[in-house]
C-alpha positions as CSV (number, residue, x, y, z in Angstrom):
1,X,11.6,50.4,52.5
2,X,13.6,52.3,50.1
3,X,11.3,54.9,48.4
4,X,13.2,55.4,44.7
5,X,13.9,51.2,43.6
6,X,10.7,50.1,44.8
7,X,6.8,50.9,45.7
8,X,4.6,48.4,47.8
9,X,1.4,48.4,45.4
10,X,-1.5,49.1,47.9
11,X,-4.1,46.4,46.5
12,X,-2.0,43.5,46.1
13,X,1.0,43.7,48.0
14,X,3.4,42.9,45.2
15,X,6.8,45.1,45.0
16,X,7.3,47.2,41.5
17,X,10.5,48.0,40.7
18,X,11.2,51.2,38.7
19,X,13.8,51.5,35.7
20,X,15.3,48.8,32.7
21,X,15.4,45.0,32.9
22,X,18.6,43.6,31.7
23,X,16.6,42.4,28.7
24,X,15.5,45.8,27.9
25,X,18.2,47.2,27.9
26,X,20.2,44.5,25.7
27,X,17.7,44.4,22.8
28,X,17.9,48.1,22.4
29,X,21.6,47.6,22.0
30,X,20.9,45.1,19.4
31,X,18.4,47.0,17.8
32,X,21.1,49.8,17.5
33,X,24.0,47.7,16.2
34,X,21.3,46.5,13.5
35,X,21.4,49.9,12.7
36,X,24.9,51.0,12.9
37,X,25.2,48.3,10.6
38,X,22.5,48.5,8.0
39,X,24.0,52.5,7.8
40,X,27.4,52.0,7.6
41,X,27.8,51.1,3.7
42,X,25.7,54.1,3.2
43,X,27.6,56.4,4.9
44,X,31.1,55.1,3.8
45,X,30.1,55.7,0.2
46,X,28.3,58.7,0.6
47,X,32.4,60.0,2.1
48,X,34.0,58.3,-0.9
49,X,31.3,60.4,-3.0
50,X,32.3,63.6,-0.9
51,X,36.1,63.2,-1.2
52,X,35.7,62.6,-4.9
53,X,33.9,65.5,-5.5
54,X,35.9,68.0,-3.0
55,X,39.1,67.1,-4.2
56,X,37.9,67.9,-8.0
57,X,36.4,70.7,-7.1
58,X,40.0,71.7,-5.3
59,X,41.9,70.9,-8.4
60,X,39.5,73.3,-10.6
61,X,40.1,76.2,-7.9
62,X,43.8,75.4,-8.2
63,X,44.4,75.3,-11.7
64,X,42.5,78.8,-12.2
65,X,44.3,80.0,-9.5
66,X,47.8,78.9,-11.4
67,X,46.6,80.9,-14.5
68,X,45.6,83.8,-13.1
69,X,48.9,83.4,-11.2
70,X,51.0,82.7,-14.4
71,X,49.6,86.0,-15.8
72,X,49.5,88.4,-12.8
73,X,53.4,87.9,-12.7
74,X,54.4,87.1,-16.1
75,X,56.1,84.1,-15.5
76,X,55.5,80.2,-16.4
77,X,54.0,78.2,-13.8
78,X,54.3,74.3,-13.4
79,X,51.1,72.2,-11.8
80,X,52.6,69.0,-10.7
81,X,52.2,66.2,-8.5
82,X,53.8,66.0,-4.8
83,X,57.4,65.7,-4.7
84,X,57.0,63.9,-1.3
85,X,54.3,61.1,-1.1
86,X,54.0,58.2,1.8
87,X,55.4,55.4,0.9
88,X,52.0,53.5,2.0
89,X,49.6,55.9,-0.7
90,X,50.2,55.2,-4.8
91,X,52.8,57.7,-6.4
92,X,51.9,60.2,-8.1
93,X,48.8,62.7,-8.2
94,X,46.7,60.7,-5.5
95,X,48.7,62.4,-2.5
96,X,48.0,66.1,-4.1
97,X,49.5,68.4,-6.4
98,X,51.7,71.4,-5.6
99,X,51.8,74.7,-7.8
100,X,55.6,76.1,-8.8
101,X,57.3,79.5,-10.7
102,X,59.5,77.5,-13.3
103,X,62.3,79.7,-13.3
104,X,63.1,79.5,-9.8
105,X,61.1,76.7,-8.3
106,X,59.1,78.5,-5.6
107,X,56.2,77.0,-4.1
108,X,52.9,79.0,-4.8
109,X,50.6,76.3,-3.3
110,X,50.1,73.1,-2.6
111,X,47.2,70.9,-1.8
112,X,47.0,67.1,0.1
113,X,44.2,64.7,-0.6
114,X,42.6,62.7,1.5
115,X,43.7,59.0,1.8
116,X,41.9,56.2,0.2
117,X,41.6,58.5,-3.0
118,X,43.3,57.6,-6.8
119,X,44.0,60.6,-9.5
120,X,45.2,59.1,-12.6
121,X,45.9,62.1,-14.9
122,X,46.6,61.4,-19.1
123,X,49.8,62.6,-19.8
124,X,50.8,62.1,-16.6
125,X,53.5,64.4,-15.3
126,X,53.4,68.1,-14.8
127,X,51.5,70.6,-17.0
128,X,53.3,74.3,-17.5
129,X,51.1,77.1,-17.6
130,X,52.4,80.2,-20.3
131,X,52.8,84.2,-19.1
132,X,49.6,84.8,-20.6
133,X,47.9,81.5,-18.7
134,X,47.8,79.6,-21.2
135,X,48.7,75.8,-20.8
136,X,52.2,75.1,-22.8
137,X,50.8,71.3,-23.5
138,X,47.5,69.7,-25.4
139,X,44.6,68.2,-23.8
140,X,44.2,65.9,-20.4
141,X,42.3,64.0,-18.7
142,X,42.2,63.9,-14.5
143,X,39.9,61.1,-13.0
144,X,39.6,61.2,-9.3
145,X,38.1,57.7,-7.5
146,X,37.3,56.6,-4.3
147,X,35.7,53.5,-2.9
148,X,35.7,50.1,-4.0
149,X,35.7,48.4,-7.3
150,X,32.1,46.8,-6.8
151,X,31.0,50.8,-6.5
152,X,34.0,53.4,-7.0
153,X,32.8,57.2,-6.7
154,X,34.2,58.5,-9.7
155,X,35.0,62.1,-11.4
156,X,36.4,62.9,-14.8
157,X,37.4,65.9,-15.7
158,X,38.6,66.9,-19.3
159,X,41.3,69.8,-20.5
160,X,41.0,70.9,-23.7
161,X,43.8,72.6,-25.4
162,X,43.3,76.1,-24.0
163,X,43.1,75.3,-20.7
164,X,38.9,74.7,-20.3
165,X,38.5,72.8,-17.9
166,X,34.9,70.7,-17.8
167,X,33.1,67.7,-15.8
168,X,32.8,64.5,-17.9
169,X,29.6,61.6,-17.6
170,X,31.3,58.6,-18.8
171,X,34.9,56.8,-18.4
172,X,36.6,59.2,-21.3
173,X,37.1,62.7,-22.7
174,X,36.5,61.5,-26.2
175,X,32.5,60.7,-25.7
């Protein structure tokens, strides 16, 4: 008799086997897919959420960093959207931005977002950052999303005319 699948029980006679039965083993798979599944939703939003907010948070970094380039070298700087996006992501912002001299078009910095994720900026187009780190244009508005329409994770950030940067409640810098 094979000592490690099976032991003779001394009163009765009857063999025990050691280890899972198929059934077992096939509702704790279940029970885990019931899980996997009840978490998933959470978990996808929660990485929309964290995309959202790290790709804000990136932006902010950047556009200090692009005035305290402008007036460390004396020149204007241009914040703009990626020259190159996939043809399978929206134009514009949602691929990244990319940080430029003006004068002769030198690449400072550039940063890539992660798929999945919308910036709509108002004006859209470039922003130009003075010798003295100043923005050369008025006021803007950059919302970042994620997600889906039923629940989007969503950031607004608002520029007012000096450059001040701040992190919006609502759908609009005017509230």
């Amino acid at each position: 008799m094979d000592q490690h699948s099976s032991a003779s029980h001394p009163a009765s006679g009857f063999v025990t086997h050691s280890g899972f039965a198929l059934i077992e083993l096939l509702g704790a798979l279940a029970l885990t897919g019931i899980l996997i599944g009840l978490a998933y939703p959470m978990v996808t939003d929660w990485m929309h959420r964290w995309h959202v907010i790290q790709s804000r948070a990136r932006f902010e970094r950047d556009w200090r960093w692009a005035r305290w380039s402008a007036q460390q070298s004396g020149q204007v700087i241009r914040l703009q959207s990626l020259d190159h996006c996939h043809a399978s992501r929206t134009a514009g912002w949602s691929c990244g931005w990319q940080t430029r001299f003006e004068a002769t078009g030198q690449l400072l910095n550039e940063t890539r977002l992660p798929a999945g994720l919308t910036v709509d900026t108002k004006p859209s187009g470039s922003w130009r950052i003075d010798a003295w780190g100043e923005p050369l244009s008025g006021g803007a508005s950059i919302v970042f999303q994620a997600g889906t329409d039923a629940a989007p994770a969503t950031e607004l950030l608002c520029m007012n005319v000096v450059g001040r940067l701040r992190r919006i409640r609502g759908n609009s810098c005017s509230d």
